[in-house]
C-alpha positions as CSV (number, residue, x, y, z in Angstrom):
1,X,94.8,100.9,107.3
2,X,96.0,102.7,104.3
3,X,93.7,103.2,101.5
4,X,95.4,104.7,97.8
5,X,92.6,105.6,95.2
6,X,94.3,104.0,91.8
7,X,92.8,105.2,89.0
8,X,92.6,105.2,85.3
9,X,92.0,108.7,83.3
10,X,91.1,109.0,80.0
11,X,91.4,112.3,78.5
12,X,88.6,113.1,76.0
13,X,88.6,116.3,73.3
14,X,88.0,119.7,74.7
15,X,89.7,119.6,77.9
16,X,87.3,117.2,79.4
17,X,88.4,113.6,81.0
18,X,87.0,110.8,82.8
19,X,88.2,108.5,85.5
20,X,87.5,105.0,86.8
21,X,88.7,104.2,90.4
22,X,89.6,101.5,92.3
23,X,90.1,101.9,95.9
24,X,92.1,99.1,98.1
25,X,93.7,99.0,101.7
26,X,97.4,97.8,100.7
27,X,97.6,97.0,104.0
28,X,94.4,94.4,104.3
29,X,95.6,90.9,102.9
30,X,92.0,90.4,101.9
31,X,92.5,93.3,99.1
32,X,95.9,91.9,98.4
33,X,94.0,88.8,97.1
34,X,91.6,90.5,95.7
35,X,93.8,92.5,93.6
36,X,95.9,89.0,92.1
37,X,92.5,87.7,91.5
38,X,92.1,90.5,89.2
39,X,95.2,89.1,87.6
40,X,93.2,85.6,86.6
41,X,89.8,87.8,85.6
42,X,91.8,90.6,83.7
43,X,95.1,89.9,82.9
44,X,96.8,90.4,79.3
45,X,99.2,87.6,80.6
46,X,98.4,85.9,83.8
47,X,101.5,85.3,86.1
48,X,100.7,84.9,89.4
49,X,104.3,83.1,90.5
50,X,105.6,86.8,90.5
51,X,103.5,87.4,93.6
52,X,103.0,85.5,96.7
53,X,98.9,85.3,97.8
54,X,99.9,85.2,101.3
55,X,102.6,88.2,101.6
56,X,101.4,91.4,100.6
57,X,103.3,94.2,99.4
58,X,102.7,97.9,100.9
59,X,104.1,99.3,97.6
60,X,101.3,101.1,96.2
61,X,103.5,101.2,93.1
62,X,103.5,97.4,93.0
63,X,99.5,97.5,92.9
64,X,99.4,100.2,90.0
65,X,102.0,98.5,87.8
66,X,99.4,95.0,88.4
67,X,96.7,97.0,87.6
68,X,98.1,98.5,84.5
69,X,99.2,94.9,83.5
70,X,95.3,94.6,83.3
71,X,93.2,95.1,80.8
72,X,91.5,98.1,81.1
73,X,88.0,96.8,82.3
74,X,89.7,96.1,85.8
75,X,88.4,99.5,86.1
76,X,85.1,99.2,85.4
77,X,85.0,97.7,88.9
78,X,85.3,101.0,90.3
79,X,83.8,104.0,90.0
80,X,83.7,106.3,87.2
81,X,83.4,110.0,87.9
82,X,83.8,113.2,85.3
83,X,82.7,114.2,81.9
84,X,80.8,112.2,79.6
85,X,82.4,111.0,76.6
86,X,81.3,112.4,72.8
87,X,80.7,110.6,69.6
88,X,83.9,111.7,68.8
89,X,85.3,108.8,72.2
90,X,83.0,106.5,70.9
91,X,84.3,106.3,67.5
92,X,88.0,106.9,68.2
93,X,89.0,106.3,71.9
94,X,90.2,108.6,74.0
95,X,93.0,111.2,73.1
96,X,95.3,109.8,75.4
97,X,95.3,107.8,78.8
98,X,96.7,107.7,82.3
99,X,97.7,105.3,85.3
100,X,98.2,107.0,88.8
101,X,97.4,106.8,92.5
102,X,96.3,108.9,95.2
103,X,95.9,108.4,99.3
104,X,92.1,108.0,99.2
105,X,90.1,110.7,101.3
């Protein structure tokens, strides 16, 4: 079992952010489909022939470049932690974004 925390930051004005996380075991097949699945749900451009349902890949670099081939309301499957956003967010989006992962604790 290895579980990465993949998450999606949005940086907001005055040093403040947010994050919305998604955790998987990318080694638990049942995740792996999960995760293509969110291909079909969120997908800009839905390709699924790339990736093989029944042979999962331990790269957790693999999973974050899917995920960031999703829209970004993949991530509002997850958890959000931080700060809130201003009017400011709500008016103009965030001042910039980022993809990552982490082990999860």
């Amino acid at each position: 079992m290895k579980k990465v925390d993949f998450i999606f930051e949005e940086f907001l004005r005055n040093e403040k952010s947010r994050r919305k996380i998604l955790t998987f075991d990318i080694d638990d097949l049942k995740d792996w489909k999960k995760l293509l699945r969110y291909i079909n749900d969120y997908g800009n451009e839905p390709d699924l022939s790339k990736y093989n349902e029944n042979e999962i890949s331990n790269d957790p670099k693999v999973w974050l470049k899917i995920l960031q081939g999703c829209q970004e309301g993949v991530f509002n499957e997850g958890v959000e932690v931080g700060d809130e956003p201003d009017e400011h967010y709500w008016d103009n989006g965030p001042e910039s974004i980022k993809y990552y992962f982490n082990l999860a604790k």
